[in-house]
C-alpha positions as CSV (number, residue, x, y, z in Angstrom):
1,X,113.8,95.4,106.3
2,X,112.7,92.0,106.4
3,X,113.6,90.5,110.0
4,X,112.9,94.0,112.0
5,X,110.0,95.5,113.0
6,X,110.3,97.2,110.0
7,X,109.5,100.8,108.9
8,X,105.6,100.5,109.8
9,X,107.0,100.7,113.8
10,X,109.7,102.5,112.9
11,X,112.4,99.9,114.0
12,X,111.1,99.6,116.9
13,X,113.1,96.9,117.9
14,X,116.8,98.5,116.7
15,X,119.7,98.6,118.3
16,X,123.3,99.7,117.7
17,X,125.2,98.5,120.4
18,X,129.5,98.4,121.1
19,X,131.6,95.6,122.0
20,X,130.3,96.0,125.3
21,X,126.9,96.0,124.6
22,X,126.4,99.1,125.8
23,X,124.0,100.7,122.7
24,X,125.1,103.8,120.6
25,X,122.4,106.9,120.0
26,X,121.5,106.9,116.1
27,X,118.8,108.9,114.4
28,X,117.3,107.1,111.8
29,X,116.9,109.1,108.3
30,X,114.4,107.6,105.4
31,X,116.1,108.4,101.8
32,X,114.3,109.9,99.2
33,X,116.0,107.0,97.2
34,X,114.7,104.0,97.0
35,X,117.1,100.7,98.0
36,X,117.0,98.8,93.7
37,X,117.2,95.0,94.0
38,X,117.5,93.7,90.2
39,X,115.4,90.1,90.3
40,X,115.2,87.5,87.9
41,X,111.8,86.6,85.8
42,X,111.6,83.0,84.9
43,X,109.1,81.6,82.3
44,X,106.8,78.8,84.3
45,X,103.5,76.8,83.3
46,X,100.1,78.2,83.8
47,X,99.0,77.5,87.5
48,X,95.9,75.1,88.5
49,X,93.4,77.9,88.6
50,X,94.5,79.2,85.4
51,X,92.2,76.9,83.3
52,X,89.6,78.6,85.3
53,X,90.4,81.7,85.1
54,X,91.4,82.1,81.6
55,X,89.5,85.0,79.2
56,X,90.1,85.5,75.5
57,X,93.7,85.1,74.5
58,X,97.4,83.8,75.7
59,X,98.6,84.3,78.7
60,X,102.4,83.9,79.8
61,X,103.6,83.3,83.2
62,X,106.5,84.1,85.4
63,X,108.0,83.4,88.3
64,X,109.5,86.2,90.0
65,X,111.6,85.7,93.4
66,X,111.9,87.9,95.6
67,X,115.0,88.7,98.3
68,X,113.2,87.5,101.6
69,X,109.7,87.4,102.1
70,X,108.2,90.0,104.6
71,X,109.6,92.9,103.0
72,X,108.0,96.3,103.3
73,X,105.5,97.3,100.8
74,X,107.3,97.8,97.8
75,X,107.7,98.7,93.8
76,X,108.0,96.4,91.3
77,X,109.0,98.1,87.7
78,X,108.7,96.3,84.5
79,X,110.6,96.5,81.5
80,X,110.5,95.8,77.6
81,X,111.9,96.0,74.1
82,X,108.3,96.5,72.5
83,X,107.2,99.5,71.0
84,X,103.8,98.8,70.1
85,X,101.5,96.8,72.7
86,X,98.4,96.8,74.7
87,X,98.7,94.2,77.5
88,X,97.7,93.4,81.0
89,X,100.0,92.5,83.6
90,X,98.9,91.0,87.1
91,X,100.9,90.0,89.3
92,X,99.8,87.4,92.4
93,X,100.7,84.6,94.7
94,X,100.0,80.9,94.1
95,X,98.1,79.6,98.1
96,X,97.5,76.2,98.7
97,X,94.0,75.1,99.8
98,X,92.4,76.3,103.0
99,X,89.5,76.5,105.0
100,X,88.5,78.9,102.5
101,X,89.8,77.4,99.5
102,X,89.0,73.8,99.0
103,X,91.7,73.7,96.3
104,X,94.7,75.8,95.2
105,X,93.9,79.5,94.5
106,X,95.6,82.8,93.4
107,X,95.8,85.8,95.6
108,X,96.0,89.0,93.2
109,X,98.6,91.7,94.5
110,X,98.6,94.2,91.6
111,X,97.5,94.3,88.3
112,X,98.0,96.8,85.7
113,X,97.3,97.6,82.0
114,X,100.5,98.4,80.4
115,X,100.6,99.9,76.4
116,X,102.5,101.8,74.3
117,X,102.2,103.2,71.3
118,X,104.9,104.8,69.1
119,X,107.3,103.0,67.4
120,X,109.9,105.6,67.6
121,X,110.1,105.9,70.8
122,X,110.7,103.2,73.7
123,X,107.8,102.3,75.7
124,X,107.6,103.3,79.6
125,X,108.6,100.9,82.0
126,X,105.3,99.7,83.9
127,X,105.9,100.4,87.8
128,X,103.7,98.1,89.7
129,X,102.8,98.9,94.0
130,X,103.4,95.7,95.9
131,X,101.9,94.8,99.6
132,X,104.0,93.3,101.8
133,X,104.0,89.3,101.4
134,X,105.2,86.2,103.5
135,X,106.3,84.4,100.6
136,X,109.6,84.9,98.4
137,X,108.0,83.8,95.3
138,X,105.2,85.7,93.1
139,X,103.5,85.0,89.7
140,X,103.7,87.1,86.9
141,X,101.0,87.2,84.1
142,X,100.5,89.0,80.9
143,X,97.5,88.5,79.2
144,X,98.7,88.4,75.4
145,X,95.2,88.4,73.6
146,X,96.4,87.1,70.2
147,X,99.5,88.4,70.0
148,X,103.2,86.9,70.4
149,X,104.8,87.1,74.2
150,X,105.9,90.4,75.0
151,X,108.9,90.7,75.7
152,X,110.4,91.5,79.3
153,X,113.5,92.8,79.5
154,X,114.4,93.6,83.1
155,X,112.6,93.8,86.9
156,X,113.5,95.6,89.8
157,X,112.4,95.6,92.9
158,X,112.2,99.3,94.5
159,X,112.0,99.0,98.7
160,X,112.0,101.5,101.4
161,X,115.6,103.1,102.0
162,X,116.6,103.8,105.2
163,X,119.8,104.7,107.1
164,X,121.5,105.2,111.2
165,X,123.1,108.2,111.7
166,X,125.4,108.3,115.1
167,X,128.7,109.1,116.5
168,X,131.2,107.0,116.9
169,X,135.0,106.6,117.4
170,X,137.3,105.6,114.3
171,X,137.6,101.9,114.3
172,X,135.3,101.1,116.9
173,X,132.9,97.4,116.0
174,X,129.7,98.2,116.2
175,X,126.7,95.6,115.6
176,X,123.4,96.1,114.7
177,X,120.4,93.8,116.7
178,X,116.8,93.6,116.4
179,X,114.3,90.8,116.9
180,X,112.7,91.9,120.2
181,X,108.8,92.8,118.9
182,X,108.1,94.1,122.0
183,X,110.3,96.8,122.3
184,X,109.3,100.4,121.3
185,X,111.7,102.6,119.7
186,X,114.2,104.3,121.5
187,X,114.4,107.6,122.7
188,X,117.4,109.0,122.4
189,X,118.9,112.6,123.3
190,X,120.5,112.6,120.2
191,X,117.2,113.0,118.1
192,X,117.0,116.4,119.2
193,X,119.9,117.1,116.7
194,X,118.3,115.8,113.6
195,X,117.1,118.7,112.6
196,X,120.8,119.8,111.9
197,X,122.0,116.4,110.6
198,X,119.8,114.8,108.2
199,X,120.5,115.0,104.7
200,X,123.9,115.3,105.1
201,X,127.4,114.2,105.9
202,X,128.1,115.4,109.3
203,X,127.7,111.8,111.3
C-alpha cells in the first residue's frame, strides 16, 4: 500500500511472478473490509505555532505514528472513556519552513467536533478521513476549553484492503514485485473470470 503504485493506479506496477520469473495471472479484489492497524497516541508539548494559534481554552497534543508514510487515504477512529464532552479534535502535520513559510507551520488534515452526551451510555468513537501523507508522524489536538484532558483510549488506523486472487500449484514460491512507476497494469486473460471468483474461495 505504501511502496506500490497503490490503489489510485490500481497496482499498476504488480507483479506475481515464480521462481523463474515468469509472472502468474491474479485478479485483484478490494474487500469490503478495511485492513485495522492499532497505533499508539503519545502525549507531546504544544508545537511552535501553537502559541499562535491558540483560542480560548487547553489544548493537549499527541503524537500519533503512523505505519509508513505514503499510505492511501485512510481512516483514523478515535476512542474514549468519557461520557459527557464537547471537544474539537484536529489532527495535522508539523512542516518545517519553506519558501512559503518563513518559520515552522502546521498543515491541517482533518478536524472534527466530537461530543457526547449521556452518561449512561458510552460515547461514539470519532472516525476521522485522512489524505494520504509523506510523513510517518501526525499531530493530534483536542481543544479542551476549561475542562480536564479527555481521555483517549485507543486509535486505529482503517486503510484500503486489498487482495490477488490466482492459480497456482501446491507448494510452488511465489514473490510479489512492484516499484516500476511506469508500468500499467496488466492485462490478463484471467480477469475475464472474475465475475465468477470474487468474493469467494475458489482461487
Amino acid at each position: 500500500l505504501a511502496h506500490s503504485a497503490g490503489p489510485t493506479r490500481d497496482f499498476g506496477d504488480v507483479r506475481v511472478v515464480d521462481g523463474s520469473g515468469r509472472q502468474v495471472p491474479y485478479v485483484l479484489e478490494g474487500k469490503d473490509e478495511p485492513l485495522t492497524v492499532a497505533v499508539v497516541l503519545e502525549q507531546r508539548s504544544a508545537p511552535a505555532y501553537a502559541s499562535k494559534a491558540a483560542g480560548n481554552g487547553a489544548t493537549s497534543y499527541y503524537r500519533l505514528r503512523l505505519p509508513l508514510a505514503n499510505l492511501p487515504a485512510a481512516r483514523l477512529v478515535l476512542a474514549t472513556s468519557a461520557r459527557v464532552f464537547d471537544r474539537t479534535v484536529t489532527v495535522s502535520v508539523d512542516r518545517a519552513a519553506d519558501r512559503q513559510h518563513r518559520n515552522g507551520w502546521q498543515q491541517q488534515l482533518a478536524v472534527a467536533r466530537w461530543g457526547h452526551a449521556d452518561r449512561d451510555t458510552a460515547a461514539p468513537a470519532l472516525t476521522l478521513p485522512l489524505p494520504s501523507v509523506d510523513v510517518v508522524e501526525l499531530v493530534i489536538a483536542v481543544a479542551e476549553g476549561d475542562n480536564s484532558a479527555l481521555p483517549l483510549t485507543s486509535a486505529q488506523l482503517l486503510l484500503p484492503s486489498y487482495r490477488l486472487r490466482l492459480f497456482r500449484a501446491a507448494g510452488t514460491p511465489l514473490r510479489m514485485v512492484y516499484g516500476q512507476e511506469a508500468l500499467s497494469a496488466p492485462s490478463y486473460d484471467l480477469a475475464l473470470l472474475a465475475p465468477y471468483v470474487l468474493g469467494t474461495d475458489q482461487l
